[in-house]
C-alpha positions as CSV (number, residue, x, y, z in Angstrom):
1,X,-23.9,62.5,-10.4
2,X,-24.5,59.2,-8.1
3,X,-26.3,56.4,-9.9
4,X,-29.7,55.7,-8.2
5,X,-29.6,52.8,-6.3
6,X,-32.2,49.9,-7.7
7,X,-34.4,48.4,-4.9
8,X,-34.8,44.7,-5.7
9,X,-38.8,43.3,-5.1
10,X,-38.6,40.5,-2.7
11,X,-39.9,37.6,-4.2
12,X,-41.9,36.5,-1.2
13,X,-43.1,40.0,0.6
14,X,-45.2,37.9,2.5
15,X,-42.8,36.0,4.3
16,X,-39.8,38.1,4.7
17,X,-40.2,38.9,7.7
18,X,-41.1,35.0,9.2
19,X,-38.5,33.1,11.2
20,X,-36.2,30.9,9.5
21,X,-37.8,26.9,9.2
22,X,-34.6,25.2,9.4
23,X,-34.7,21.9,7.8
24,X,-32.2,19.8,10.0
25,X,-32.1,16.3,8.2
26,X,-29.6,16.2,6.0
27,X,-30.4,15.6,2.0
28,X,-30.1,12.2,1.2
29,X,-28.2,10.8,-2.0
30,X,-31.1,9.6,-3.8
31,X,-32.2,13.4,-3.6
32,X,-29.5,14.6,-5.8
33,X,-29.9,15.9,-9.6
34,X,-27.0,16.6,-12.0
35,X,-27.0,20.8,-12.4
36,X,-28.2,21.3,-16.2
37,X,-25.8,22.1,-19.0
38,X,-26.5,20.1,-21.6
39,X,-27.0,21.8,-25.3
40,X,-30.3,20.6,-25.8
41,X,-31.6,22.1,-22.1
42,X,-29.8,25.7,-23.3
43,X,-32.0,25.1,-26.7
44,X,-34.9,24.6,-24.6
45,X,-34.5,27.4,-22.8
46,X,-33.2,30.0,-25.7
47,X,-37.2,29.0,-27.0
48,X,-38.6,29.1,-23.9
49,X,-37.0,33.1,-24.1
50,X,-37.7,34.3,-27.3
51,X,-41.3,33.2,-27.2
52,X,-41.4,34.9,-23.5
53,X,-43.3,32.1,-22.0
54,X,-43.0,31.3,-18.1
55,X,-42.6,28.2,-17.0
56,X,-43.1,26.1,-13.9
57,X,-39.7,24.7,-14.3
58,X,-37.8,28.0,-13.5
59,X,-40.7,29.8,-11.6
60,X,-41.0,26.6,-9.3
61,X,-37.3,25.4,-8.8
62,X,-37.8,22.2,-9.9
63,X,-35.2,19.5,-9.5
64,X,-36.0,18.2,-13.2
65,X,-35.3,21.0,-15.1
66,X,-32.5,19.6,-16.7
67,X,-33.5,16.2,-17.3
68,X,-37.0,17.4,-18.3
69,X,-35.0,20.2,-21.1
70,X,-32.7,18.4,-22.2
71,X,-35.7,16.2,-23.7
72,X,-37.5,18.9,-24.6
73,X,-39.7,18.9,-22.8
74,X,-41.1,22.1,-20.7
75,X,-44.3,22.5,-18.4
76,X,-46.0,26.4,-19.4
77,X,-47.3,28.6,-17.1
78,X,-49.2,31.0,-17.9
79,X,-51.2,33.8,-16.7
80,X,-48.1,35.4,-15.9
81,X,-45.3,34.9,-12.9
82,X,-47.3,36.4,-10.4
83,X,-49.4,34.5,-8.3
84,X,-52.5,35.8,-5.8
85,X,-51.8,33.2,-3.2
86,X,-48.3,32.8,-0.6
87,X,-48.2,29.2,0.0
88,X,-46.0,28.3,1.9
89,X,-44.3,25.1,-0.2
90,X,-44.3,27.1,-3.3
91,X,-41.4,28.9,-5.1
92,X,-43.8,30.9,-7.1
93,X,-43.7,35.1,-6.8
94,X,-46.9,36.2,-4.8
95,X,-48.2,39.7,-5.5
96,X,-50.2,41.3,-7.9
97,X,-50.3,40.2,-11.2
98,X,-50.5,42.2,-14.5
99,X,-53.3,41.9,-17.0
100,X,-53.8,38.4,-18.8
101,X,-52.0,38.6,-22.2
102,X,-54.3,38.1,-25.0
103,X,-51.5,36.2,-27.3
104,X,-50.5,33.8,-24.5
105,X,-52.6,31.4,-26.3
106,X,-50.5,31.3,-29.4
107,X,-46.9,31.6,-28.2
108,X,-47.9,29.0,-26.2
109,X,-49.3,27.2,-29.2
110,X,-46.0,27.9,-30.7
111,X,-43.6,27.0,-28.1
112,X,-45.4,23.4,-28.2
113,X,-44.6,23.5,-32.0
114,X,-41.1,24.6,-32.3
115,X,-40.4,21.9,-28.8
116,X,-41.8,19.2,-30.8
117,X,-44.0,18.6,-28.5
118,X,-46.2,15.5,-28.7
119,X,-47.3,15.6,-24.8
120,X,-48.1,19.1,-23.3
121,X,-48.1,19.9,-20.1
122,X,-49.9,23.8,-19.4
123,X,-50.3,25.2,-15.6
124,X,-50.9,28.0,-14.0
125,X,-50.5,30.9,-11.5
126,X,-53.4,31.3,-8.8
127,X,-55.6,34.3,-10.4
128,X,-58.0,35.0,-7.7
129,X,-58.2,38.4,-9.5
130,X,-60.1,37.4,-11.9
131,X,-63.5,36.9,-12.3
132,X,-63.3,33.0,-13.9
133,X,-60.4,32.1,-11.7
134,X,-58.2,32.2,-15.3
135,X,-60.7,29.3,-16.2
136,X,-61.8,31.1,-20.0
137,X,-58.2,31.7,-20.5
138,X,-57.3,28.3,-20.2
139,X,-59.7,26.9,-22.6
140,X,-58.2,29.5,-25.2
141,X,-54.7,28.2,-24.5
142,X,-55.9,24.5,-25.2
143,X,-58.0,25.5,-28.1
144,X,-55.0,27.6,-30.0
145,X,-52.7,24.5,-29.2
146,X,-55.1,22.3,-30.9
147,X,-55.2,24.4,-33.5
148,X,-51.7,24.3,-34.1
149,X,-50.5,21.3,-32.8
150,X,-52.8,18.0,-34.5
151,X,-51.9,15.5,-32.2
152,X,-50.8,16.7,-29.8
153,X,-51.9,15.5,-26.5
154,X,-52.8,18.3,-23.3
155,X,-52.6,17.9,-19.6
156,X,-53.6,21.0,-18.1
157,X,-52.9,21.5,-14.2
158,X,-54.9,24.3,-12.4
159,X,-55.4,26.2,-9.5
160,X,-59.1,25.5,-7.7
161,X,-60.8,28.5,-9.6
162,X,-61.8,29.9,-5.5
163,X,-65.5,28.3,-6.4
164,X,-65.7,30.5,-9.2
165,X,-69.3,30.1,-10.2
166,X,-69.0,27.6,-14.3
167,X,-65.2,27.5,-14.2
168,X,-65.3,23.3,-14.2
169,X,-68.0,23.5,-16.8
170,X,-65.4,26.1,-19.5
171,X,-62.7,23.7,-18.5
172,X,-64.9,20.6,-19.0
173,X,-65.4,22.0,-22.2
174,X,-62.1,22.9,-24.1
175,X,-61.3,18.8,-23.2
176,X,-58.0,18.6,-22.8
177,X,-56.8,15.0,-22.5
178,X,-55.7,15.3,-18.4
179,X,-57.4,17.1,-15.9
180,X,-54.8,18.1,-13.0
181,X,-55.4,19.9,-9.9
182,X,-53.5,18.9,-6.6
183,X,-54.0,18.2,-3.4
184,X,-50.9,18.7,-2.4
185,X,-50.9,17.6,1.3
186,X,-53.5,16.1,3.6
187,X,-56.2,18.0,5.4
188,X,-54.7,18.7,8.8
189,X,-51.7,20.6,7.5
190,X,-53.5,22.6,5.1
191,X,-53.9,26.0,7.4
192,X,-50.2,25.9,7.6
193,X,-49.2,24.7,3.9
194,X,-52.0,25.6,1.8
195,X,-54.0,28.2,3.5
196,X,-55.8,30.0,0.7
197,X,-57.2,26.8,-0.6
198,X,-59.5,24.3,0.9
199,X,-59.4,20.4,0.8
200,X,-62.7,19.2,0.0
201,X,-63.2,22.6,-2.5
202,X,-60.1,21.1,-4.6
203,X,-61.4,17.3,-4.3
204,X,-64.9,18.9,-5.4
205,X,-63.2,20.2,-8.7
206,X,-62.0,16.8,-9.3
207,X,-65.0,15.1,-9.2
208,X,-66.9,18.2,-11.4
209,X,-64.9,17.6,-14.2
210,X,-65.4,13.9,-14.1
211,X,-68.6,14.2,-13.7
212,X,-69.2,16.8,-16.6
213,X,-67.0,14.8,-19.1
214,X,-66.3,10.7,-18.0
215,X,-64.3,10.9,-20.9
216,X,-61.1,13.5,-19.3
217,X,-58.2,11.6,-17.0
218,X,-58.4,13.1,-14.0
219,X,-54.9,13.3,-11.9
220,X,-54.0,14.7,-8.5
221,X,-50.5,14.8,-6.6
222,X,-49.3,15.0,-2.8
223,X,-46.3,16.1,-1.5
224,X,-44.9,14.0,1.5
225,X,-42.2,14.6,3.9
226,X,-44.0,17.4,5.5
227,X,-45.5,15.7,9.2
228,X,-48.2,14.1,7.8
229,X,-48.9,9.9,8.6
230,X,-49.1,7.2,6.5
231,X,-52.8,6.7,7.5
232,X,-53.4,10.2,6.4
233,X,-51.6,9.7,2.8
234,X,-53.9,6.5,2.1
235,X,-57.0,8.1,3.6
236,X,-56.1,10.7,0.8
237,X,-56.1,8.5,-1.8
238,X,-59.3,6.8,-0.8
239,X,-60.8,10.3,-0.9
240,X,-59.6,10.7,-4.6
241,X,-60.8,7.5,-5.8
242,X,-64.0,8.4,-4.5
243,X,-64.0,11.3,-6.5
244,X,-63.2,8.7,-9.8
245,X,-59.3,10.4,-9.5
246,X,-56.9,8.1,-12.6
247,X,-54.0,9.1,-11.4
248,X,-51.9,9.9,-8.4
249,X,-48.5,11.5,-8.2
250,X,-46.5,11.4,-5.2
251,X,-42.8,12.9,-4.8
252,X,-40.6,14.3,-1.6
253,X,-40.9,18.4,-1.0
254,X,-38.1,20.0,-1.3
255,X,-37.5,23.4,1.1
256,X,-37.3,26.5,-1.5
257,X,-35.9,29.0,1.2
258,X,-35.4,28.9,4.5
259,X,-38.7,31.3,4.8
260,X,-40.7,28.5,3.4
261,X,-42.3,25.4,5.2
262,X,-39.4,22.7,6.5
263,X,-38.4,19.3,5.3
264,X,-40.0,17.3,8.7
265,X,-38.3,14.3,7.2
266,X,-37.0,12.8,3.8
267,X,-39.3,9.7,2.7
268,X,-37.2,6.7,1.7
269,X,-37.3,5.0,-2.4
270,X,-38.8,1.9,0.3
271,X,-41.9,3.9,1.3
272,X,-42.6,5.3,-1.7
273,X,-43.1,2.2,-3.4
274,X,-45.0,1.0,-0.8
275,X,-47.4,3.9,-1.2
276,X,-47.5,3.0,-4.8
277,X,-48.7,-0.5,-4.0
278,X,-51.5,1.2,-2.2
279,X,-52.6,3.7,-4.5
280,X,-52.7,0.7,-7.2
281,X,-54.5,-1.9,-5.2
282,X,-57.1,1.6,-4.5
283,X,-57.7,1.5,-7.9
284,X,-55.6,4.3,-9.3
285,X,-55.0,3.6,-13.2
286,X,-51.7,5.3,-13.2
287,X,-49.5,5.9,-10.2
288,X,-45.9,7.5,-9.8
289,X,-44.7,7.8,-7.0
290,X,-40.6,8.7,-6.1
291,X,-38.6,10.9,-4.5
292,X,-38.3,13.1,-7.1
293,X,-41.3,12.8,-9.0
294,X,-43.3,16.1,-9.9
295,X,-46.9,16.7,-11.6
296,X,-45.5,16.8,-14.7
297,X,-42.3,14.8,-14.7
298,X,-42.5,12.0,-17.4
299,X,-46.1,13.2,-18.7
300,X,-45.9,12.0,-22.1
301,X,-44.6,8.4,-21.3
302,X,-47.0,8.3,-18.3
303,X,-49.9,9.5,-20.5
304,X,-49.4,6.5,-22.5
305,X,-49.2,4.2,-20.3
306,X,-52.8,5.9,-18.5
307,X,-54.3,5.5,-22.0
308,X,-53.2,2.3,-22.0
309,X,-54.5,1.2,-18.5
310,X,-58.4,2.5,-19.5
311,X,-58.5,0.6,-22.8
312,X,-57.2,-2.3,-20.9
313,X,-59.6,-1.6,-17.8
314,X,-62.6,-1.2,-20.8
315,X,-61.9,-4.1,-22.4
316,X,-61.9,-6.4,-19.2
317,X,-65.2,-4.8,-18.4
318,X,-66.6,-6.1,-21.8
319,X,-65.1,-9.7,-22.0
């Protein structure tokens, strides 16, 4: 009897059928990662299995996985691997997701246990499905991790919520330490790179949660090397310090597939420390900016160092 043939899901259904965006410049050297083999990423990611947790690391491609793992250090995703939105920079599935899993909260608890970790970084799939956006089920992944982690620090970084009426105010209220939503690019390319979302709806959310709780960094990050200007990056950041924004991340896009938004042009180590100068001399309390620096990349050392800059900031204020 012939063996039934298995049909593999595309992971992007969406854009399978798009022309190719072929990226023509070539990848510079200071783009280049070492592939991960260490024993202590393969530790990482033997946890990462058993406790079957998602993360943005694999799901997203990111060129820091094995730097990041062998430190263990991992970035959670949760709400499953399926995301409600087809961006067209992201790695990410898009389809329809499956039901929230009510003990996500404590493997993820868990997974920050048995990793050691002191600085947690939890994101998430869009979940325009549901009702809150994902926002309840976010505050129930903070609140287990609490619970089971004392000391532990938490950075969330989530999706806009799609204006979901009190999601700002159920995040506002679990208080995790950092408050991340991105930008991700600068208005005028967002019909083309980020059409589901909306540029001042994600600056909004930003300046909710400050607003809410003073007390909760706030961060945001842009990719670059996608056609936009320089004058529209620091316009950008003057938009996000206007919304009270801590800190900013900016790092080079990277093309996952050929069906996803091209590399326009690879920004040099030169111009991203320039932009750094800016976004400090804005008034940012925390910038990183490199050509291979992601959201989460660093976290813990950076949250530090953010902690550091308010208490400093604070005590200059009261001399």
């Amino acid at each position: 009897m012939d063996t039934p043939i298995q049909t593999i899901k595309p992971r992007h259904p969406e854009k399978a059928h798009r022309p190719d965006q072929v990226t023509t410049a070539k990848r510079p050297d200071w783009i280049r990662v070492k592939a991960p083999n260490s024993p202590q990423y393969h530790a990482t990611r033997e946890t990462v299995k058993a406790l079957k947790l998602h993360t943005v690391c694999e799901e997203a491609g990111c060129p820091n996985i094995g730097e990041c793992w062998t430190q263990k250090h991992a970035t959670f995703m949760i709400m499953g691997d399926t995301c409600t939105r087809a961006c067209s920079f992201c790695n990410v599935k898009t389809g329809k997701p499956d039901a929230l899993d009510p003990f996500e909260p404590l493997r993820v608890a868990t997974g920050t246990m048995e990793l050691g970790l002191k600085h947690v970084v939890i994101t998430s799939v869009d979940r325009d499905d549901l009702d809150d956006g994902g926002a309840r089920h976010f505050a129930d992944v903070i609140t287990k991790t609490r619970q089971k982690n004392k000391g532990t620090t938490i950075e969330i970084l989530t999706p806009d919520f799609k204006n979901k009426p009190g999601a700002a105010e159920v995040i506002a209220k679990a208080r995790p330490d950092v408050f991340n939503h991105n930008l991700e690019t600068v208005p005028r390319l967002y019909l083309t790179i980020r059409p589901g979302a909306r540029y001042f709806t994600s600056l909004r959310l930003l300046q909710e949660i400050k607003e809410i709780d003073p007390s909760i960094f706030t961060k945001s990050g842009l990719m670059v090397g996608l056609g936009e200007t320089k004058e529209e990056v620091l316009q950008v950041m003057d938009d996000l310090r206007a919304a009270d924004v801590d800190f900013l991340t900016i790092g080079q896009y990277l093309q996952p597939t050929p069906k996803h938004a091209k590399v326009e042009r690879y920004v040099t180590p030169e111009e991203f420390a320039e932009y750094e100068k800016f976004a400090r001399a804005k008034g940012f309390l925390m910038v990183s900016a490199s050509p291979l620096t992601r959201s989460s990349y660093h976290a813990g050392d950076d949250f530090e160092k953010l902690r550091s800059a308010r208490e400093a900031q604070l005590a200059k204020q009261q001399a």
